[in-house]
N, C-alpha and C positions, 0 to 999 in steps of 0.2 A: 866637696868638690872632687876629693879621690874617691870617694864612695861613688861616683853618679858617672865618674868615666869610666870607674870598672865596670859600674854594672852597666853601661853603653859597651865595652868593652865585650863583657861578658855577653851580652846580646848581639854583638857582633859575633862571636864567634860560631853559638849557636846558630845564624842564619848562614854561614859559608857553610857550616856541617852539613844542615839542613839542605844548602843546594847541592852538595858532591856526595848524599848519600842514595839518590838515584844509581849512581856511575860507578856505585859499589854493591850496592844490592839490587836481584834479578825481580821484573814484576812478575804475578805468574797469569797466566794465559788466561782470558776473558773468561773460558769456559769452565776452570775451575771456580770460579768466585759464584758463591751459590746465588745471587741476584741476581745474576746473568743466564741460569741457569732454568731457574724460576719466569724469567721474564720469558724465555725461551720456550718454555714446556707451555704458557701462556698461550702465548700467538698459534702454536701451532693446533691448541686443540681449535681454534677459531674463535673462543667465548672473548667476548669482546670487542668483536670485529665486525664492519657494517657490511651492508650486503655487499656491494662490490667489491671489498677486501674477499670475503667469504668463497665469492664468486673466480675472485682471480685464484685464489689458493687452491679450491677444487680445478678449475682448470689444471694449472701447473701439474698436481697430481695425476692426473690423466693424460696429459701428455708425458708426462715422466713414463706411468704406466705401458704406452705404447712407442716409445722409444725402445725403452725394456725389452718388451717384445719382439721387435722387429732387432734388436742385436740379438735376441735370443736363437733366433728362427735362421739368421744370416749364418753363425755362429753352424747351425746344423745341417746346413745346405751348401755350406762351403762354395764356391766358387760358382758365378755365372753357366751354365752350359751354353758352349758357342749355336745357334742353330745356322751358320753360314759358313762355309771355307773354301775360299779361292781355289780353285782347279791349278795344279801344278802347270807352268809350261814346260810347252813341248820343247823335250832335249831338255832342260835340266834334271840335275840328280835327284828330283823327288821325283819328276816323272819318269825318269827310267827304273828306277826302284820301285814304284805302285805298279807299273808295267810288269816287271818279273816277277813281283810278287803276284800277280795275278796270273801270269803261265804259268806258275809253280803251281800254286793252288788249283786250277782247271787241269793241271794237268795229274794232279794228285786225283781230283774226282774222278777223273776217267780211270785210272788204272783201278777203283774201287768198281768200277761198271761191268756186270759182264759182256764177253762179247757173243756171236751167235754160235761158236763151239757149246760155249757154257749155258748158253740155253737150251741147246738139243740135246746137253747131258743131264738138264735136270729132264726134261722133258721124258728122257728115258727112265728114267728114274721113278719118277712119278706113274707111269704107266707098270711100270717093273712091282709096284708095292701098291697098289691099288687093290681095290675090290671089284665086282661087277653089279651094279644093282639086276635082282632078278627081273625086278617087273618092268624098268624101263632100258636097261641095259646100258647106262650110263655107269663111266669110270667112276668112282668115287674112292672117298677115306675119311678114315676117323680119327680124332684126335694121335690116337695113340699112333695111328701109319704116317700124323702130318708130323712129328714128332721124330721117328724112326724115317721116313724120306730126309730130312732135318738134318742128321746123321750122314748118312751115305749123301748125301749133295757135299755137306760139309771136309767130307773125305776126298771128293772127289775131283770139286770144284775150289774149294776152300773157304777163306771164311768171310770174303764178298757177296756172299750168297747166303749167310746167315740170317740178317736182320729182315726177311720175305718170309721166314721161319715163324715169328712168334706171336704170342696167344691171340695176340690183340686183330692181328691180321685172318688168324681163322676165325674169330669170334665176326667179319666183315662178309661173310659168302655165308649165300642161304643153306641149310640146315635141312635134313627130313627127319623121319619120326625116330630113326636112329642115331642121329645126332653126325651124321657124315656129310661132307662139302664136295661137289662133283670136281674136278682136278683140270678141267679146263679154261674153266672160270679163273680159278686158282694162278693158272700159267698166263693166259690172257692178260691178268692184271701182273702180273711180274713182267711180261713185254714191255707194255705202257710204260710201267713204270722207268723201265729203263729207255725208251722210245723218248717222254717226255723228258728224263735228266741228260740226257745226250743233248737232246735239241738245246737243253737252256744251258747246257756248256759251251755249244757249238754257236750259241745267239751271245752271249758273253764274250766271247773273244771278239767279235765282230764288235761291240759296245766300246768303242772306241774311249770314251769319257768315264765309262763304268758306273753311270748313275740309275742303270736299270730300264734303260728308254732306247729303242731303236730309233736311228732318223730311217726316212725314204732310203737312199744309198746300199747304209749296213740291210737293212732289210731285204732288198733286191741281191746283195751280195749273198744273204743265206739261204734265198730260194736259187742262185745260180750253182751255190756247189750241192744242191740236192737232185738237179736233174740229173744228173748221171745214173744217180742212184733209184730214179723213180723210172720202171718199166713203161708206162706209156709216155714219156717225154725223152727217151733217151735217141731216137730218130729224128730230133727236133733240128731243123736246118741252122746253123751256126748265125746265120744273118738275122735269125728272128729269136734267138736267146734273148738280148737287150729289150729289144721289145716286150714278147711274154713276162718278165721279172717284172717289168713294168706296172703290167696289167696284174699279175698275180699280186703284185706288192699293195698296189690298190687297197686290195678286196683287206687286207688286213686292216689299214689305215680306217677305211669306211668303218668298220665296226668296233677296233680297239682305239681308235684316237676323236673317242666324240663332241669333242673340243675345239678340233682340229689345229693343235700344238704344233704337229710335224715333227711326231713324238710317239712311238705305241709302248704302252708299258709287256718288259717281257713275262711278265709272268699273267697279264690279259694274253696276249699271245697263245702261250701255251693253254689257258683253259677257255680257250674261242673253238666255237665250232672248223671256225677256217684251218686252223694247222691241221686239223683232222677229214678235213674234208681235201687236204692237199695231196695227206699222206695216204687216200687211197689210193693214188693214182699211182701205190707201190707196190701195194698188196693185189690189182689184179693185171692181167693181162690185155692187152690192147686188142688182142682177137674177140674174148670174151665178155668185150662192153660192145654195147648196140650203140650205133650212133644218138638216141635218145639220151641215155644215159652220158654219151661225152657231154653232150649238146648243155644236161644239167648243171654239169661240175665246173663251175668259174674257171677250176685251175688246168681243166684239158686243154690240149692242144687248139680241139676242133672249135672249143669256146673262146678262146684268145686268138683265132686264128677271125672267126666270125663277127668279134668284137671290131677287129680292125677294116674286114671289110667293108663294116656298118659303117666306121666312122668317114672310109676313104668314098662310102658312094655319098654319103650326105654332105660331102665338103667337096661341093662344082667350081668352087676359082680356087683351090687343090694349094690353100694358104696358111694351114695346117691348124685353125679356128674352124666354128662354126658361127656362121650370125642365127638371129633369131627366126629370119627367113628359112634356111637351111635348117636348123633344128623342127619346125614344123614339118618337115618331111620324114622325120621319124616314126616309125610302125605305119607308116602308107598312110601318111596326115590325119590319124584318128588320134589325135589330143589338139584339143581345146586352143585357141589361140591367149586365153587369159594364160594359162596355166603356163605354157610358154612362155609368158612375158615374166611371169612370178618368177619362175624355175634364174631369168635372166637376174629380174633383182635382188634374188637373195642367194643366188650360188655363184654367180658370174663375176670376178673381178672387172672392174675396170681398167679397158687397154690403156698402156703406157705408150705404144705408139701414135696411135691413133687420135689421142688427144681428146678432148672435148666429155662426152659423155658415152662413147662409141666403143659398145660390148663387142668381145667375142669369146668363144665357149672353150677352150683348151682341152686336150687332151685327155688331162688329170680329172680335169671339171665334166666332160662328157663319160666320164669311168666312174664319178659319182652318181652322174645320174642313171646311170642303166644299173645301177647295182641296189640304186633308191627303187628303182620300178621293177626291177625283178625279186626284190623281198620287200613288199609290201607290208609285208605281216610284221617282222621284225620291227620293234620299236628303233633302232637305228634308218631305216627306212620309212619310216613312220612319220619318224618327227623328220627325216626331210621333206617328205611331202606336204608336213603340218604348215611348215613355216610357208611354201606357196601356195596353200591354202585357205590364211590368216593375210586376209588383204590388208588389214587395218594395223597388221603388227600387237593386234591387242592380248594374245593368247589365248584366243575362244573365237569361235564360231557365232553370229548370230543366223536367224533366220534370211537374212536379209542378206548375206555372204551366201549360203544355199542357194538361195535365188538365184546370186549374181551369177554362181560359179555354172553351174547344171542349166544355163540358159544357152552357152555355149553348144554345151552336149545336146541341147535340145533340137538347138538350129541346125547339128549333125545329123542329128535322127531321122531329122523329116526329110531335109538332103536325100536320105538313104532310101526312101520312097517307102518308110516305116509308119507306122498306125498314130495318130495324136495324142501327144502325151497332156498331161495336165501336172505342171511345175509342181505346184501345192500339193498334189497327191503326193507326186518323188519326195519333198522335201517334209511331208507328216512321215511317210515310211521311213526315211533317213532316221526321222528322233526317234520313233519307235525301235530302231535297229540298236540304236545308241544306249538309250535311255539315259540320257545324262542326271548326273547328279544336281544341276542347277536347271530346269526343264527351258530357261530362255540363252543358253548359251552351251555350247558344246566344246569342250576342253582338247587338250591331246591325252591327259590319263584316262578322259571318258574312251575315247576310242580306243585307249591302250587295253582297257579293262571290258570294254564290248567284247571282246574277242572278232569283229567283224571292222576295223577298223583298215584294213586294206581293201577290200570288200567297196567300201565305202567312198575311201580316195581314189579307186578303180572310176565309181558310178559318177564322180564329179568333175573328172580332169580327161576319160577318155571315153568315145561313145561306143568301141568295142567292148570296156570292159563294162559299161551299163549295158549293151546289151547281152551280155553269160551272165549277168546278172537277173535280166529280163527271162532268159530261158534257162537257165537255173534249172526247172524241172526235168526237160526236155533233153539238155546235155547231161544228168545223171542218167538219164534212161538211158540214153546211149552209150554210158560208158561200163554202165551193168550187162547191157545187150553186149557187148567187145569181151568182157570179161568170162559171162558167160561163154561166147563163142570159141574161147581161147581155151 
């Protein structure tokens, strides 16, 4: 009886040990215990696992794989680059501080610039260490005199006038059998060069926003403070300044904004024909240009003065539009009444007074189009005329647009008490002229690449220029006969 309680006794004790020997001893971590371990290195080789197990684990690895990655890649590319940022406003301190900072900097470029003192001392200079070629008698030098000019400019002028100096620049001017550069060429491009960086400081200040883009305005503001300075515009009557900037301002717009943003980028600008066709009207004298010659140059007097009488005879209720009646009286009614209407639908906004569906031709919009028909040739001219001559909006010409368009010009012809034409002839000679790349449709790069593609839009939209085209032979002779005679 004592024996059976003790050993009850005793098996009690042992089962309270039993439970309070957890709360004294630590278990240790699943990962030490080698069956766990085992089990582990198990599963992960895959053996023993069905396909959708197998399936899912290669997944996970592979996504694991390019998580990796892509913190890898984040990790060495550090931070988003912003490609937006708010333009400061006007009058706060970021804008007044990009604003000085940008006179400081423009004004840093200039003092690097020479001015005309320091050109007409290299100029001596260069003349001063030269050679004389015997056979054409042209100034030249050789490395070692562009070198040794290099020097004496550097002394003279200082050291704004060095970097016109090096190898790379003479390795750019042609060379004869002795290895020397003629030195006017040489001086030529050191003008430009400084002509062009003046202009794009002097277009920069005006860049109100500083994003590299002129609006109309700025633009008009840089051809006004250039007449002073340009010899045939400086007798320009005060009441027709505004006007002219106008018109000259144009002519930029037309060939650097062909988007038409209301926007020119400055550095198109600067390598357009037009800045350089402005800046001759500095380089010569107003006695010694023929009136032919003003007549050419968009940016003369006698061309902006012409322009406006054009517009003020072809505008009779004098409402400062033209309708599409009125513009038919342009060049003495030799275009096409289609081409007119075209000219309406795709360049002409629609009046906001007027209401309804009721065009009229603006100012801005009549300076596009005389500058579309007087560069023909030029692909900016080109594709205006393309677009009203693309009835269908489709981007190609068919035969059957040929037809439509030169039916016009036809009915002008014979008007004119001219000989019978036969459509089909004009319109095989047109593909012939073209030769387009798809032979049943005619492109704007096919005309761009005919090299006769104003040529063309002449023969289609006005019946003067199909007939210089007609006698083509007859007007060369004549003007070999003039030339001769001269």
């Amino acid at each position: 009886m004592s024996t059976a309680s003790a050993d009850v006794g005793d098996a009690g004790d042992g089962a309270s040990s039993a439970a309070t020997a957890p709360a004294g001893r630590r278990i240790p971590p699943a990962s030490s215990m080698p069956w766990v371990r085992n089990l582990r290195r198990f599963v992960g080789t895959g053996a023993g696992l069905g396909s959708e197990a197998l399936m899912e684990l290669e997944t996970k690895r592979i996504l694991l794989e390019i998580f990796k990655e892509r913190q890898r890649k984040s990790a060495e590319a550090g931070s988003i680059p912003s490609f937006y940022k708010k333009k400061p406003e006007d009058g706060s301190i970021s804008n007044r501080v990009q604003r000085l900072a940008k006179y400081r900097f423009l004004k840093k470029q200039s003092e690097l610039l020479l001015n005309a003192d320091d050109l007409d001392a290299m100029w001596v200079c260069l003349r001063e260490n030269c050679v004389i070629d015997d056979a054409t008698g042209a100034e030249k030098m050789n490395y070692e005199d562009f070198c040794h000019i290099a020097t004496v400019c550097t002394e003279q002028i200082g050291q704004k006038c060095k970097r016109f100096f090096s190898p790379s620049n003479f390795m750019k001017f042609e060379k004869d059998d002795s290895g020397r550069i003629a030195i006017l060429p040489f001086y030529l491009y050191v003008m430009r060069t400084v002509s062009l960086t003046q202009a794009r400081i002097d277009m920069s200040e005006l860049d109100e926003d500083s994003d590299g883009f002129l609006q109309p305005h700025e633009m008009e503001a840089y051809i006004r403070g250039l007449i002073p300075n340009l010899a045939q515009l400086r007798d320009m009557p005060s009441a027709f300044v505004q006007m002219y900037c106008r018109i000259a301002a144009r002519k930029f717009f037309f060939f650097c904004d062909p988007h038409r943003r209301g926007k020119a980028c400055i550095k198109k600008v600067l390598l357009s024909n037009c800045l350089q066709e402005l800046m001759e009207l500095h380089q010569e004298s107003e006695e010694e240009v023929t009136d032919t010659e003003q007549a050419e140059n968009w940016f003369s007097l006698t061309s902006a003065q012409r322009i406006c009488d054009m517009f003020l005879a072809l505008d009779k209720d004098t409402n400062g539009t033209l309708s599409k009646q009125e513009l038919k009286e342009y060049a003495d009614g030799t275009l096409t009444e289609i081409f007119v209407e075209r000219v309406f639908d795709e360049h002409v906004r629609r009046s906001k007074v007027g209401g309804g569906n009721s065009r009229e031709m603006d100012f801005e919009s009549f300076l596009d189009f005389v500058l579309a028909l007087e560069n023909k040739d030029t692909p900016e001219g080109l594709t205006y005329l393309f677009r009203c001559l693309d009835l269908n909006g489709r981007g190609f010409l068919t035969t059957a647009d040929i037809h439509t368009l030169f039916r016009d010009v036809h009915q002008k012809w014979i008007e004119g008490g001219n000989y019978e034409l036969c459509i089909e002839d004009v319109r095989d000679e047109i593909w012939d002229m073209v030769k387009p790349a798809d032979p049943l449709r005619i492109a704007l790069a096919d005309l761009l690449s005919c090299k006769q593609g104003g040529t063309i839009a002449s023969m289609l939209i006005d019946v003067r220029g199909f007939w210089a085209h007609d006698n083509r032979e007859n007007l060369l002779q004549e003007e070999e006969e003039q030339v001769e005679e001269a």
